[in-house]
VOFI-920344 format. One record per residue: residue in three letters; x, y, z of N, C-alpha, C, O in turn. Coordinates in steps of 0.001 Angstrom, whole numbers, padded with zeros to 6 digits, always signed. Layout:
N
alaXYZXYZXYZXYZ
...
// end
This chain:
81
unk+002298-014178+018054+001563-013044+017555+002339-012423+016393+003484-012019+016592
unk+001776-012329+015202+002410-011598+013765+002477-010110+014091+001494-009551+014578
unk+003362-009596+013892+003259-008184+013809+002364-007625+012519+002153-008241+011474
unk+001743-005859+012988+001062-005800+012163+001446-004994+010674+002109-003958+010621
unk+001090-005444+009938+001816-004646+008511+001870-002901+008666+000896-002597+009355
unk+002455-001966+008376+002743-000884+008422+001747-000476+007356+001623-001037+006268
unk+000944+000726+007857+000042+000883+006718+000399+002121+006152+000782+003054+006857
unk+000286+002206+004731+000734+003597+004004-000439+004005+003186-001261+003192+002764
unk-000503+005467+002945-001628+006086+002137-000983+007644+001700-000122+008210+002374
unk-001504+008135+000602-001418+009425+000161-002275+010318+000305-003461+009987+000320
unk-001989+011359+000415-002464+012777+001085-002378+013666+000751-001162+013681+000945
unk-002660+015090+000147-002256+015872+000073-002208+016561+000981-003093+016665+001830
unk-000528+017511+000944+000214+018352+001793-000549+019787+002024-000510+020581+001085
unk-001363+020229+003432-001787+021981+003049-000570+022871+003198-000718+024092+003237
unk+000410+022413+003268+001775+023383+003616+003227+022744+002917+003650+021623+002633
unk+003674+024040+002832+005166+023575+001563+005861+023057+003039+005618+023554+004139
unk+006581+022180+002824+007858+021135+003711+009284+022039+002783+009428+022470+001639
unk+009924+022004+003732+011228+022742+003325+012288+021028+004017+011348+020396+004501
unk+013164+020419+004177+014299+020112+005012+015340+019753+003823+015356+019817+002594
unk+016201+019340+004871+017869+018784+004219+017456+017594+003214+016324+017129+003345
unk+018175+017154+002370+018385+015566+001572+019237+015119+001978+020065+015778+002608
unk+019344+013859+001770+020472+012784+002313+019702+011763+002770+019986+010705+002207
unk+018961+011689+003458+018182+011039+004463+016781+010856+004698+016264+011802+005292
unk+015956+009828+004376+014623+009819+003904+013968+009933+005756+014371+009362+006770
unk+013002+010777+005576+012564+011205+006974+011075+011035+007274+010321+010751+006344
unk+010556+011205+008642+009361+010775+009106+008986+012048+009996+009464+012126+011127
unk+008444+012689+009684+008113+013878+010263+006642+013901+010812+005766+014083+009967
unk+006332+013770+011871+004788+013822+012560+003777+014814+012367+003793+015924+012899
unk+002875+014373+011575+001820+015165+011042+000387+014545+011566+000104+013425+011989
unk-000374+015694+011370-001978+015281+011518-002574+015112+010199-002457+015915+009272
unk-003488+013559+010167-003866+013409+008889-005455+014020+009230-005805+013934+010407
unk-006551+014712+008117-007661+014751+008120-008081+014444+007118-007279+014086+006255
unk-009533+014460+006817-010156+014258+005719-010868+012839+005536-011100+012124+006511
unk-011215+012457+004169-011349+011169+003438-010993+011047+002626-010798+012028+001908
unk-010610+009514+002119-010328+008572+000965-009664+009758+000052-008758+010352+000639
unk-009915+010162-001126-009698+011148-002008-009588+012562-001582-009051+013433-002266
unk-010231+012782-000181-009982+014161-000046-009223+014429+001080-009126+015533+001616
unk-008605+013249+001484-007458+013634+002699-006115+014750+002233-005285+014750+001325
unk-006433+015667+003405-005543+016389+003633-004124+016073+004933-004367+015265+005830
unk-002826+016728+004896-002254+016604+006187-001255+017510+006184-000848+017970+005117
unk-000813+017824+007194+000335+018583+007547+000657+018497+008614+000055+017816+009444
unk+002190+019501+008961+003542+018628+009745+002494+019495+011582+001919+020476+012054
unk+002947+018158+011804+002716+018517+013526+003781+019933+014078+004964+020075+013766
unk+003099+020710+014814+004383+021607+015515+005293+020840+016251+004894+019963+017017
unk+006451+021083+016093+007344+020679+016777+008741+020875+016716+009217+020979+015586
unk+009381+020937+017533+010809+021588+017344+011458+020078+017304+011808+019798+018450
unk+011695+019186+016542+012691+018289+016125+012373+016842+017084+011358+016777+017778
unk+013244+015866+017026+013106+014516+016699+013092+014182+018558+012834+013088+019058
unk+013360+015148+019136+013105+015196+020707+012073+015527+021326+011989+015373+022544
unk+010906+016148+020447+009618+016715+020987+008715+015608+020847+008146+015143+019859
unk+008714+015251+022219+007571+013865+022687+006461+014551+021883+006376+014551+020655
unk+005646+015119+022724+004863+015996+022729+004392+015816+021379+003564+014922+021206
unk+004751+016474+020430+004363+016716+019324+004526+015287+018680+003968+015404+017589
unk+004828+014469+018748+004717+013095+018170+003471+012464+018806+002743+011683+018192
unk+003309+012773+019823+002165+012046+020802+000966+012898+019800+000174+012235+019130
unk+000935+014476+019784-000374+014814+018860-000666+014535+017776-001687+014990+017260
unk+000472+013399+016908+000638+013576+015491+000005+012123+015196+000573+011233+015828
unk-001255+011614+014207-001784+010482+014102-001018+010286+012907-001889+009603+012367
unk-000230+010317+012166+000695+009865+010843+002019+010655+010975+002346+011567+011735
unk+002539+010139+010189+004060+010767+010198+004286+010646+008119+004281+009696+007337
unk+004476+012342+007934+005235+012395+005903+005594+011854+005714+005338+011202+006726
unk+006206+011213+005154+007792+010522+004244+008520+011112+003353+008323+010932+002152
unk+009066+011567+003625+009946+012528+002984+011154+011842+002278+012055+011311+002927
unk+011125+011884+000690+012361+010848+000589+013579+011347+000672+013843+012366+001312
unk+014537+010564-000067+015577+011315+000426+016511+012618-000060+017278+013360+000553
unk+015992+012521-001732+016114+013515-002731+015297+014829-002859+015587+015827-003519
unk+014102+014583-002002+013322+015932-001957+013838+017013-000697+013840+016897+000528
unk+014270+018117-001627+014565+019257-000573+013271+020234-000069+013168+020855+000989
unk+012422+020155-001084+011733+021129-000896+009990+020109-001547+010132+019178-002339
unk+008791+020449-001126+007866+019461-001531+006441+020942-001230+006192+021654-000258
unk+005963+020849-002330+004859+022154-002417+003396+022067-001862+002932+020931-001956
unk+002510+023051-001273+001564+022529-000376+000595+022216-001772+000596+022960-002752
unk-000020+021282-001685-000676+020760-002759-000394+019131-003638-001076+018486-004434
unk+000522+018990-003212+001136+017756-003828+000732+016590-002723+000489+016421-001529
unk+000839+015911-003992+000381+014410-002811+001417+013695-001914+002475+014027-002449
unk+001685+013024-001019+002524+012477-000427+002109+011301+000534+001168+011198+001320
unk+003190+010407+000179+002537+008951+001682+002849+009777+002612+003692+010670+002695
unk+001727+009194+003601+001814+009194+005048+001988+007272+005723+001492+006293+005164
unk+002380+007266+006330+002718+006124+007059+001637+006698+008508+001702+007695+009227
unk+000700+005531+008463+000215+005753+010039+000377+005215+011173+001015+004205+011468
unk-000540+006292+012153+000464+005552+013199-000540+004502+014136-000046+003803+015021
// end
């Protein structure tokens, strides 16, 4: 059995993302919308231990590793899940 390719798409963000750089990150978000008019933003959750909030989250941001700060309005991959 082939594994299946990782699928990626862009989105725009309804909320500014604040975190650290150094380290390109995957933060669990809900994607909505369509094709051109998908929207998403970050799942609640208090950090990389909250099952929970990964279980509600159908995509996860990508945050690279140089962005400290990313504005609500801008486009961004989502990696789904």
């Amino acid at each position: 059995m082939k594994p299946r390719p990782l699928v990626f798409l862009h989105a725009r963000l309804k909320t500014e993302i604040k975190t650290k750089t150094g380290l390109k990150r995957f933060l669990p978000a809900v994607l909505s919308g369509e094709f051109e008019r998908s929207e998403v933003e970050l799942a609640r959750w208090q950090g990389s231990g909250d099952i929970a909030a990964t279980a509600r989250a159908n995509c996860y941001i990508v945050v690279p590793p140089d962005r400290e700060r990313i504005a609500a309005g801008e486009w961004v991959p989502v990696l789904l899940r």
